[in-house]
N, C-alpha and C positions, 0 to 999 in steps of 0.2 A: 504493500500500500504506500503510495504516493505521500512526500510529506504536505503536499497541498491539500491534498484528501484528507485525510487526519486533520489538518487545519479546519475544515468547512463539515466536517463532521461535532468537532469538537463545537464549533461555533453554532452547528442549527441544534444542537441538543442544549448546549450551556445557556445560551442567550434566551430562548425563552424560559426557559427552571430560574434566572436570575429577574425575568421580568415580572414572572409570577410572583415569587419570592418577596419583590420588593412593592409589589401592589397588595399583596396582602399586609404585610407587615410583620406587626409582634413579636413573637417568639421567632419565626423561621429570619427573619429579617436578621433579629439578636445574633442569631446562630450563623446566619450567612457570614456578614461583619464579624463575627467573632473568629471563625474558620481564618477569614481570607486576610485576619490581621497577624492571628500565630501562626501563618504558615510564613507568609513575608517576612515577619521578625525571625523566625527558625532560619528561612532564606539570609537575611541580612546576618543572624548570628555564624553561622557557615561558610560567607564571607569572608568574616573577620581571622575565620582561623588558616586563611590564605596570607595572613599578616603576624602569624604568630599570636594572636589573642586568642583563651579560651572563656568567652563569657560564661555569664551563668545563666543558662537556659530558661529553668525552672523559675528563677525571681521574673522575667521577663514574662515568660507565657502565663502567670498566677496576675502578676500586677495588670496586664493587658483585660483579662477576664473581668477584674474588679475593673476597669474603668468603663468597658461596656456596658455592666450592670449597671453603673454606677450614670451613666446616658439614659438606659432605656428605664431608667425610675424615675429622672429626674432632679437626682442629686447632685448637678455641678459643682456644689459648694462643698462637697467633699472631696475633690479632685486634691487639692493643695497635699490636703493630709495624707493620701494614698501615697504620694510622691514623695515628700519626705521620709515616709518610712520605709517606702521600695528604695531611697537613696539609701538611707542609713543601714538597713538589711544588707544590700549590694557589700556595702564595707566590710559591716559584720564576717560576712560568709566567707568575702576575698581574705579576711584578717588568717583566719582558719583551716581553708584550702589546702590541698598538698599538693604540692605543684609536680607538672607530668615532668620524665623524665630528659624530657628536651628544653624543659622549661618557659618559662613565659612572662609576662610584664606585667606587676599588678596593677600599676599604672593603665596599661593598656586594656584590660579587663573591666576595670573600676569604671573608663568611659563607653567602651563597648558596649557594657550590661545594658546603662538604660535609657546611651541615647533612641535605639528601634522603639523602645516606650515610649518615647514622645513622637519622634518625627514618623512612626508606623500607627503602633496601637493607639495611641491619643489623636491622631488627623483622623486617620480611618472612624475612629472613634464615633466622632462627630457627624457622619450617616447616620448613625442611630440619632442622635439630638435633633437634627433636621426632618428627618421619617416620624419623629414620635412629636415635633412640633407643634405649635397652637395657631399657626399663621393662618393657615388652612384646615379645611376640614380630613379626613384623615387619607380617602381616596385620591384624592389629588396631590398629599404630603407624598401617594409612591410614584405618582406623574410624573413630580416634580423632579424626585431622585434619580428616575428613568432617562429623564429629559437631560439632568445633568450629565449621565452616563453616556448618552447620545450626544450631546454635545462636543463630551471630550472625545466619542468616536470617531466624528465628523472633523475636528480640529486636525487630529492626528494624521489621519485619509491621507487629507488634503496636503498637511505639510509632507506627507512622503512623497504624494504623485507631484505636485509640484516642484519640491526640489529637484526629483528626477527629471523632472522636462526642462525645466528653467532656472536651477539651481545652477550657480555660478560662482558666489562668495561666499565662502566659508563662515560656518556661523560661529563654532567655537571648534577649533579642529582637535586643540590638544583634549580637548574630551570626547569629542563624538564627530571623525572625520567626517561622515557624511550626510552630517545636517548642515544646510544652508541657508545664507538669511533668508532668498527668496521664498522659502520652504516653510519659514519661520511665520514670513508676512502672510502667505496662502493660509498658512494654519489659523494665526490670526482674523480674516478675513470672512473665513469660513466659520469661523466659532460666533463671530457677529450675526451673518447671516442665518445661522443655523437655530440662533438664539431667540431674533428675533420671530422669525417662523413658528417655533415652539412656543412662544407667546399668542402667537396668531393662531395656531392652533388648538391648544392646550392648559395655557399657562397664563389664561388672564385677567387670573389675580395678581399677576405681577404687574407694577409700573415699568414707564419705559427703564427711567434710572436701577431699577433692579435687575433689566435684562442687559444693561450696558454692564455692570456689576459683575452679572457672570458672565457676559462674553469677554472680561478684560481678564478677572481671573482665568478663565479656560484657556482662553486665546496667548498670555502672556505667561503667567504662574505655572499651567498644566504642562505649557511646551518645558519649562524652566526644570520644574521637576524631574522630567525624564531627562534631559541632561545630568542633574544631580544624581539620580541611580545612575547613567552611564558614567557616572564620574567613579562612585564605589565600585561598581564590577570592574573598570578600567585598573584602578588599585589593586584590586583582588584578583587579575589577571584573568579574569573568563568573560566569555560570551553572554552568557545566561545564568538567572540568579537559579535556577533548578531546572530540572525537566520534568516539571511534576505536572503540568499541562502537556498532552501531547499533541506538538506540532508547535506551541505555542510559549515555549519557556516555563520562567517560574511566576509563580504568585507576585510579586516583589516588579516582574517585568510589566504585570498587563496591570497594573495598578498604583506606577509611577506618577503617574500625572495625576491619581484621585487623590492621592496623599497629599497634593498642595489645594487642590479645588475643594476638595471637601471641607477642612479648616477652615479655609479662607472666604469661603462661603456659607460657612454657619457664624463664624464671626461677624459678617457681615448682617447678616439678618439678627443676630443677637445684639449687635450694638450699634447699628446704624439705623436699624428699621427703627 
């Protein structure tokens, strides 16, 4: 079997179980989010040990679970406190450790452990805050997540067909030869476009100014983001954060760009709106 095949297999089975998923909500939602933030972070810990680091697994996938709950109850205002004691645990644990026979950095461990807690499990997070929202009524909070997802689909498309036709200047080479700005701007362009539409069609409880909001996030932040994983795998010398999709990489790969859109987008409507 073809690895194109396997690609559009994986996509006609997954995309819709993810559309349903997220239009229902609740618990399967919790669970989805939950899944696709400890598998990333497991992907990012894996990483690390391409570097010589061996974090600590366990604080990370335990702290990740509590910040999900800690979303889909309602409880942001315990977030602080979760944090400083997955920080001060993290120590604890490294203090104690017996380090493998080739050795390692505790230094290097100590940051490992919980930056994926923040820049993974806590972005990701923030699907659940937006899903479980009060903005809207509840069938439209999975529209809404849908249309995000589709957004960033559409952004992405377009910066690769584009670059490929019309790409000419290098966007950031020493991290990702072959993105190009023209690529970048398409991306942009199309995250507009794409945005507005789903407002036209879908989405119109939002204001224009909230659909410019997410087209700049998606279109600017979400391209940014998949740089920033290209920037760690580049580090960690691989192609792919896993093969735990097949045809399609790891967790970590197809969900580079929601990691910046989803925060930046619940921030958004949590303190702008």
């Amino acid at each position: 079997m073809s690895n194109l095949t396997i690609r559009v297999l994986v996509a006609v089975v997954g995309i819709p179980l993810i559309i349903l998923i997220t239009l229902y909500g609740k618990l399967p939602f919790l669970i989805f989010v939950l899944l696709i933030s400890t598998l990333a972070t497991y992907e990012y810990y894996k990483l690390a040990t391409h570097k010589n680091s061996s974090p600590i697994i366990l604080i990370g996938m335990f702290t990740i679970l509590i910040i999900d709950l800690i979303f889909y109850l309602g409880e942001v205002q315990h977030l602080i406190s979760l944090f400083i004691l997955a920080i001060l645990l993290t120590g604890l644990v490294e203090l104690f450790r017996k380090p493998k026979p080739n050795g390692w950095s505790a230094i290097s461990n100590l940051a490992t452990t919980p930056f994926p807690i923040f820049y993974i499990g806590l972005s990701l997070g923030t699907l659940i805050g937006l899903r479980e929202a009060k903005y809207y009524d509840y069938f439209k909070g999975g529209v809404f997540i849908i249309s995000i997802f589709a957004i960033i689909w559409i952004c992405d498309t377009a910066a690769y067909f584009v670059g490929k036709s019309l790409g000419k200047r290098k966007l950031y080479e020493r991290v990702s030869p072959n993105k190009t700005v023209e690529g970048f701007i398409g991306g942009l362009i199309f995250a507009f476009l794409s945005s507005f539409i789903a407002r036209y069609m879908v989405l119109d409880f939002l204001t224009i100014y909230d659909v410019v909001a997410i087209a700049i996030i998606v279109g600017v932040f979400g391209q940014l983001g998949d740089l920033v994983e290209s920037l760690i795998k580049r580090d960690a010398g691989v192609k792919d954060s896993s093969n735990i999709i097949p045809g399609h990489g790891g967790v970590f790969d197809r969900f580079d760009s929601l990691i910046y859109v989803a925060p930046l987008v619940y921030l958004y409507f949590t303190t702008l709106k």
